[in-house]
Backbone bond lengths (Angstrom), bond angles and torsions (degrees), N, CA, C in turn:
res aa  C-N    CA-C-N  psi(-1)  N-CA   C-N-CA  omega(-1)  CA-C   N-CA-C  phi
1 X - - - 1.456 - - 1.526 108.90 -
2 X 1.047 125.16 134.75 1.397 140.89 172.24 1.802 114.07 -52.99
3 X 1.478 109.02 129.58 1.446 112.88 -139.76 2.112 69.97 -87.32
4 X 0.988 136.86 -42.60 1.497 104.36 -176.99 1.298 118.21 -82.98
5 X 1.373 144.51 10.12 1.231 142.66 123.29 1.689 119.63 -24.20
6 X 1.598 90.29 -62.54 1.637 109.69 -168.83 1.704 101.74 -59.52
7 X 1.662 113.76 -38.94 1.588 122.23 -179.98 1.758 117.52 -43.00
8 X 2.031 84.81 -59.21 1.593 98.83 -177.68 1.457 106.52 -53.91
9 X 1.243 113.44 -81.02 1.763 106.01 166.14 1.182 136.98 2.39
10 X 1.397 112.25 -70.86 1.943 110.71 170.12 1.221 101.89 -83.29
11 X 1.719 139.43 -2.37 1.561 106.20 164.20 1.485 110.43 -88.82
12 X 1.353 119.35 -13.24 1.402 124.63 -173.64 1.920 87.88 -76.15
13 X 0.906 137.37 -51.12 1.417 134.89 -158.18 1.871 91.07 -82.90
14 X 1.297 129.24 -26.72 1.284 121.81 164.27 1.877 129.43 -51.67
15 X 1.763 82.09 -53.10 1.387 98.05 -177.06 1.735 102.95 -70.42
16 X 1.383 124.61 -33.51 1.629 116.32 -176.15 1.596 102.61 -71.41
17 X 1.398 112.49 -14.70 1.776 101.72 175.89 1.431 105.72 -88.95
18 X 1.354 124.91 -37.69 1.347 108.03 162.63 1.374 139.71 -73.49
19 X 1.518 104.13 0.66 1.475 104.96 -160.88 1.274 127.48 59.26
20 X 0.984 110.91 48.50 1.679 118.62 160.76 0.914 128.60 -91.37
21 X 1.800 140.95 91.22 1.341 117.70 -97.79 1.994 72.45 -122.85
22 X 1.761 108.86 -15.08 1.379 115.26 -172.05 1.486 103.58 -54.48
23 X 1.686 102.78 -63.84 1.692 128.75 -151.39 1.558 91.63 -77.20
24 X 1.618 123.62 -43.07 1.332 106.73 179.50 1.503 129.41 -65.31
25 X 1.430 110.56 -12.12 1.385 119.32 164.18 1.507 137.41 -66.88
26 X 1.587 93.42 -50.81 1.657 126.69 131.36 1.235 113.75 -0.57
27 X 1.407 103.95 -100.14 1.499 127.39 -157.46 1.969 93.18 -67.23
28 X 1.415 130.68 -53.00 1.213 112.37 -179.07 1.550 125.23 -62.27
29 X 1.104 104.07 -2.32 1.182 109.88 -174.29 1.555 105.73 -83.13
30 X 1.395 96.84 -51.04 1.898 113.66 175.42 1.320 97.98 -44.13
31 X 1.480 126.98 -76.18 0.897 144.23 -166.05 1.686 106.98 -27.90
32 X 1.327 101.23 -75.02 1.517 110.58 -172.65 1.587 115.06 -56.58
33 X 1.568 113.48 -28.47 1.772 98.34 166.42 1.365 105.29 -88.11
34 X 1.300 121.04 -7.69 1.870 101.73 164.28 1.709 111.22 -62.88
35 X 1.588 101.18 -51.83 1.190 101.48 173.54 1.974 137.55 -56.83
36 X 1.199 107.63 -23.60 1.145 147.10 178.00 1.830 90.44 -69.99
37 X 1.172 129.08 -80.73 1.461 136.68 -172.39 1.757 102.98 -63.17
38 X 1.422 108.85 -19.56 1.831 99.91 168.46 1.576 102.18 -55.50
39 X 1.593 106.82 -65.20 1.297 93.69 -141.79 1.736 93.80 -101.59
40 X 1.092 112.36 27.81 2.001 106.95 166.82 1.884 92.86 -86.81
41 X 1.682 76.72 127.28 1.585 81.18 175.94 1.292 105.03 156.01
42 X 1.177 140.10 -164.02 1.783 141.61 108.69 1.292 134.81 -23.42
43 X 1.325 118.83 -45.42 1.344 126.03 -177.30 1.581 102.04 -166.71
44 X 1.418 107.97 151.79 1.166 126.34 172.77 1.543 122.47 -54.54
45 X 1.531 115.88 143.57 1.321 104.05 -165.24 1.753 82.63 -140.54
46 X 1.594 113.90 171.36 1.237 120.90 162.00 1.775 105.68 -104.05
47 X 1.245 120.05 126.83 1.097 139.70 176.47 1.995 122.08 -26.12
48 X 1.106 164.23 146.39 1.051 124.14 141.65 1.433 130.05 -107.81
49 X 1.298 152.91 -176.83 1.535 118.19 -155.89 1.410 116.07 -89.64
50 X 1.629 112.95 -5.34 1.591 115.81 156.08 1.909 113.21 -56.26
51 X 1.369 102.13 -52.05 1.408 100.25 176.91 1.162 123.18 -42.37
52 X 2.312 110.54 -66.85 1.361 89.74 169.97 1.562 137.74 -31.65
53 X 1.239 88.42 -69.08 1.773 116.62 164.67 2.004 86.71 2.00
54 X 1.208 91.81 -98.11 1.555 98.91 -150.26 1.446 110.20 -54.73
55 X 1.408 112.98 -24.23 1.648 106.95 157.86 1.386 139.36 -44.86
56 X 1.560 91.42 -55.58 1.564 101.11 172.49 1.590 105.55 -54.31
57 X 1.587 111.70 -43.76 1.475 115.35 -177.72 1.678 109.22 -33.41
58 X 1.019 75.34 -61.10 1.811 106.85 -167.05 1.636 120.26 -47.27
59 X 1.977 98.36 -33.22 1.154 110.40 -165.09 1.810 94.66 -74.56
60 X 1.941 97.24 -54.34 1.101 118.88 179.11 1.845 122.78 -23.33
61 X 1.148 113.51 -71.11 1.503 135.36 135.64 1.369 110.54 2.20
62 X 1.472 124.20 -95.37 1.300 134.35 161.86 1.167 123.57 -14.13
63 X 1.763 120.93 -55.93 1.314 126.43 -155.18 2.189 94.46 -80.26
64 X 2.041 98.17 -43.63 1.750 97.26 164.41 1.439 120.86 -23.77
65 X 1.240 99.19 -65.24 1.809 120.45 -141.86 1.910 80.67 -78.66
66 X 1.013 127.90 -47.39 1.609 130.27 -176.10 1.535 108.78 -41.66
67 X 1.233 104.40 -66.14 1.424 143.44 -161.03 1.497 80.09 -57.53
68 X 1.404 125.15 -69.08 2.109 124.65 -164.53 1.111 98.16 -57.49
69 X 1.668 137.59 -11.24 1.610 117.75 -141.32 1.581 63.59 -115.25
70 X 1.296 146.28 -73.10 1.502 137.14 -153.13 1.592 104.66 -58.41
71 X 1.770 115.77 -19.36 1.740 88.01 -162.86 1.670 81.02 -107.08
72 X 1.127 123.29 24.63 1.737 116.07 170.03 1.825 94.97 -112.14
73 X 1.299 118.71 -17.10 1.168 116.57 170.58 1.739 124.62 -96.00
74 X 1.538 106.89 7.60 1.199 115.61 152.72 1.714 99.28 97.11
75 X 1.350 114.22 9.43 1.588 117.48 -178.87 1.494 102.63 -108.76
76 X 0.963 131.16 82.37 1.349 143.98 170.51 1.617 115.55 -58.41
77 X 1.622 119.59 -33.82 1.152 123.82 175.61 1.603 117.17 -70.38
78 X 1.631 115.55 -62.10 1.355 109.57 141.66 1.637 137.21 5.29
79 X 2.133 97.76 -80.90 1.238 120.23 -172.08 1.385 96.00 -64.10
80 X 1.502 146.74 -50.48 1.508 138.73 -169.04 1.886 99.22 -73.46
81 X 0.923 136.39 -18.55 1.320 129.20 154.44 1.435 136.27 -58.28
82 X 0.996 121.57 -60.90 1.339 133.47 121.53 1.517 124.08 -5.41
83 X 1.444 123.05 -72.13 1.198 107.42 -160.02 2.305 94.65 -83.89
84 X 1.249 100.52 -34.22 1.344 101.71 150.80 1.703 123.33 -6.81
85 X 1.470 105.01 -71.34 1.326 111.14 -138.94 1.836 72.40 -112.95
86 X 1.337 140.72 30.38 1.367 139.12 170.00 1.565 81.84 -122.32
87 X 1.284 135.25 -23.57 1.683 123.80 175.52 1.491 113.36 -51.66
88 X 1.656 90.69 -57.00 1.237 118.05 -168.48 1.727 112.68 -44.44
89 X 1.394 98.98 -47.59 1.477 107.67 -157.84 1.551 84.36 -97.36
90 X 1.452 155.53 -1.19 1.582 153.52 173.92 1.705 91.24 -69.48
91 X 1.232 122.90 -35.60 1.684 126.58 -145.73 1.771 93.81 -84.79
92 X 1.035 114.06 -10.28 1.713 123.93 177.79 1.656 108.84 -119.21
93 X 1.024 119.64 25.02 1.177 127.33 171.74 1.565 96.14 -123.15
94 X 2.080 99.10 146.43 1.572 83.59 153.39 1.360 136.44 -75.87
95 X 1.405 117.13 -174.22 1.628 125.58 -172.00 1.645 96.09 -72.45
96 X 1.909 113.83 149.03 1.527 95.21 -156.01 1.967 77.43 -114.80
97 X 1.646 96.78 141.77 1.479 106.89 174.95 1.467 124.77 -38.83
98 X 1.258 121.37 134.52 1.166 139.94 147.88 2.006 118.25 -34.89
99 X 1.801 106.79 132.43 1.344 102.39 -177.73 1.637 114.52 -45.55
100 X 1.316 98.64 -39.70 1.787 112.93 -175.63 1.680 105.98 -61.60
101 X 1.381 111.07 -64.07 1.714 118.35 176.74 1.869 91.79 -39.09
102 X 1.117 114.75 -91.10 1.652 127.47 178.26 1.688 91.09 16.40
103 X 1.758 85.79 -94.74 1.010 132.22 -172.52 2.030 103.41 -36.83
104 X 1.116 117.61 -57.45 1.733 98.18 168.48 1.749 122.96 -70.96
105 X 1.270 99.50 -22.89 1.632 92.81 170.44 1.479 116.82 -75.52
106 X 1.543 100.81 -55.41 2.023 80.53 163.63 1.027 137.74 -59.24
107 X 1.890 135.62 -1.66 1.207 144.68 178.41 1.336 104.23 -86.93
108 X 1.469 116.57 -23.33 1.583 127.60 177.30 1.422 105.65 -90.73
109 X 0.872 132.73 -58.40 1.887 125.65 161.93 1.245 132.50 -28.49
110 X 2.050 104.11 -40.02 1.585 119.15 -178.81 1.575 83.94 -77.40
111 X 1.538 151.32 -47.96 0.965 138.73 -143.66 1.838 110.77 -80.56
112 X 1.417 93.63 -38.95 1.515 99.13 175.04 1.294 94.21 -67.73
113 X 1.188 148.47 -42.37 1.688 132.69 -153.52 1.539 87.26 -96.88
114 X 0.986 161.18 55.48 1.824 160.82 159.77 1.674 74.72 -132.92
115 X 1.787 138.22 -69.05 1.396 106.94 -140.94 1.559 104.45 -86.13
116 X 1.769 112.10 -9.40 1.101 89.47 145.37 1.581 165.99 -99.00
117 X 1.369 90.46 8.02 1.405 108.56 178.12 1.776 107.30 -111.04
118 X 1.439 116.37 16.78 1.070 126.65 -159.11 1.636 139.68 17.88
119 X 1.646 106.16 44.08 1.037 108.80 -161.48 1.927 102.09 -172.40
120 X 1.054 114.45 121.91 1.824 116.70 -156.16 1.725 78.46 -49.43
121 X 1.191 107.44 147.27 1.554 136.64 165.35 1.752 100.49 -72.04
122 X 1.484 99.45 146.28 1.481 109.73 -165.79 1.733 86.93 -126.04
123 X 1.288 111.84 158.18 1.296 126.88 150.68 1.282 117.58 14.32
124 X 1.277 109.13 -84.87 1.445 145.74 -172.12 2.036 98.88 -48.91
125 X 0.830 103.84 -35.01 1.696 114.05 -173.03 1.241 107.64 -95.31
126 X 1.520 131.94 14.69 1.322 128.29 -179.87 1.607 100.84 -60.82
127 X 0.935 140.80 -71.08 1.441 150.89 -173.42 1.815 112.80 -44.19
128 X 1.157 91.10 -17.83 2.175 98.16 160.74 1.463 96.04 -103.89
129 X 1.196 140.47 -20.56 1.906 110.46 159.86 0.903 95.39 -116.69
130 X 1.624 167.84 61.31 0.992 151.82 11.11 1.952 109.26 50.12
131 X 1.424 104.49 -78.19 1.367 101.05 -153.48 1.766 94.40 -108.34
132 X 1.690 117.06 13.03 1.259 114.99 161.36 1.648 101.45 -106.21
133 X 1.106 133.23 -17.49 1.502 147.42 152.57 1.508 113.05 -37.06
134 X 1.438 123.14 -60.65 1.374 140.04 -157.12 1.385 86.13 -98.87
135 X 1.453 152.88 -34.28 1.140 136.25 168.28 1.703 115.89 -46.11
136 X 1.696 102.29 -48.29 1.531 94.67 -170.38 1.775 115.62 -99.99
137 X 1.322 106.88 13.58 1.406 124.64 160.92 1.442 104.28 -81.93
138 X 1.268 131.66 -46.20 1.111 138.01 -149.74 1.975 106.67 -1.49
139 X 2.089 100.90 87.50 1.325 91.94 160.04 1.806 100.81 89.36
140 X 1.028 131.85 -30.84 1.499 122.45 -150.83 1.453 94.13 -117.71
141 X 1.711 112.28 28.69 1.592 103.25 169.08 1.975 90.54 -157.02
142 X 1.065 106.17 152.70 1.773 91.84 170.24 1.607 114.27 -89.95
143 X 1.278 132.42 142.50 1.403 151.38 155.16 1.101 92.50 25.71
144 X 1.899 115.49 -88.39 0.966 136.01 -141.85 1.803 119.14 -72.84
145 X 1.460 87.25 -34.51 1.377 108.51 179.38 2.196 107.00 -53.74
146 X 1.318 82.69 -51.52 1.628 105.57 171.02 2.113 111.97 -48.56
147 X 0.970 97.05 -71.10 1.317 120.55 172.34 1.412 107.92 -17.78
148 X 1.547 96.16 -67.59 1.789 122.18 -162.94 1.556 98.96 -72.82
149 X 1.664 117.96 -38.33 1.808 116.78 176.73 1.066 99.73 -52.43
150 X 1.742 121.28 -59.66 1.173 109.90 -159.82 1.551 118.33 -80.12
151 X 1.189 149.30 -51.19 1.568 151.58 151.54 1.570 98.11 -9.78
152 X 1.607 121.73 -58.67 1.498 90.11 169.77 1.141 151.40 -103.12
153 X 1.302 116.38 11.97 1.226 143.36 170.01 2.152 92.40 -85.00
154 X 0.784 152.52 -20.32 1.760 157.56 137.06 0.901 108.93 -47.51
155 X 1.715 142.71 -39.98 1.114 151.39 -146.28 1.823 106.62 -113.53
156 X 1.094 110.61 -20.41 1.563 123.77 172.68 1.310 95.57 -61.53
């Protein structure tokens, strides 16, 4: 079993001894789309802690985009719930790169994709450092954030 599976678990059984009625909501919630992504599929699988990983990402994400839609819809109580219970689930994620960090790993991605295509990558080749980009992010930047390094670092 995946050792941050095993994490969420005893903090979810932490937070029900303290009554933390926020984080225990939290964490079952995590829980159940980890569990939820075991068995979508063919057959059941055990998770591995990249998988979680991008779940929580994923969950993380969700709780954002929730949180903008209630405080653009004028529910502010909502939206601080929300971004709340996206705290919760940030604290099991890793720490997310720096513009500068970003910014040298995609200069190292464009460089591997020039020696391998022997020739600086244009525009058109975003999607080959793109997916040598997201290799050395793995998780510790969001999509978009990625996206936007690389388009202008192409665009130089």
């Amino acid at each position: 079993m995946a050792e941050l599976k095993d994490k969420l678990k005893s903090d979810m059984v932490v937070a029900l001894k303290a009554k933390d009625t926020a984080r225990l909501g939290t964490l079952r919630m995590v829980l159940a789309a980890v569990s939820t992504e075991e068995v979508a599929g063919k057959e059941a699988r055990e998770l591995t802690d990249e998988e979680v990983q991008r779940v929580l990402t994923r969950e993380a994400k969700k709780r954002k985009e929730a949180a903008e839609a209630f405080d653009s819809a004028g529910r502010a109580d909502q939206a601080a719930a929300e971004l709340a219970e996206a705290e919760v689930i940030a604290e099991y994620l890793p720490a997310q790169l720096s513009d500068d960090e970003l910014a040298d790993l995609v200069a190292q991605a464009v460089a591997e994709v020039a020696e391998q295509t022997g020739s600086a990558p244009s525009q058109k080749q975003m999607g080959l450092v793109m997916k040598a980009a997201n290799g050395k992010v793995a998780g510790r930047a969001e999509g978009g954030r990625v996206a936007a390094a690389v388009k202008a670092r192409l665009s130089q």
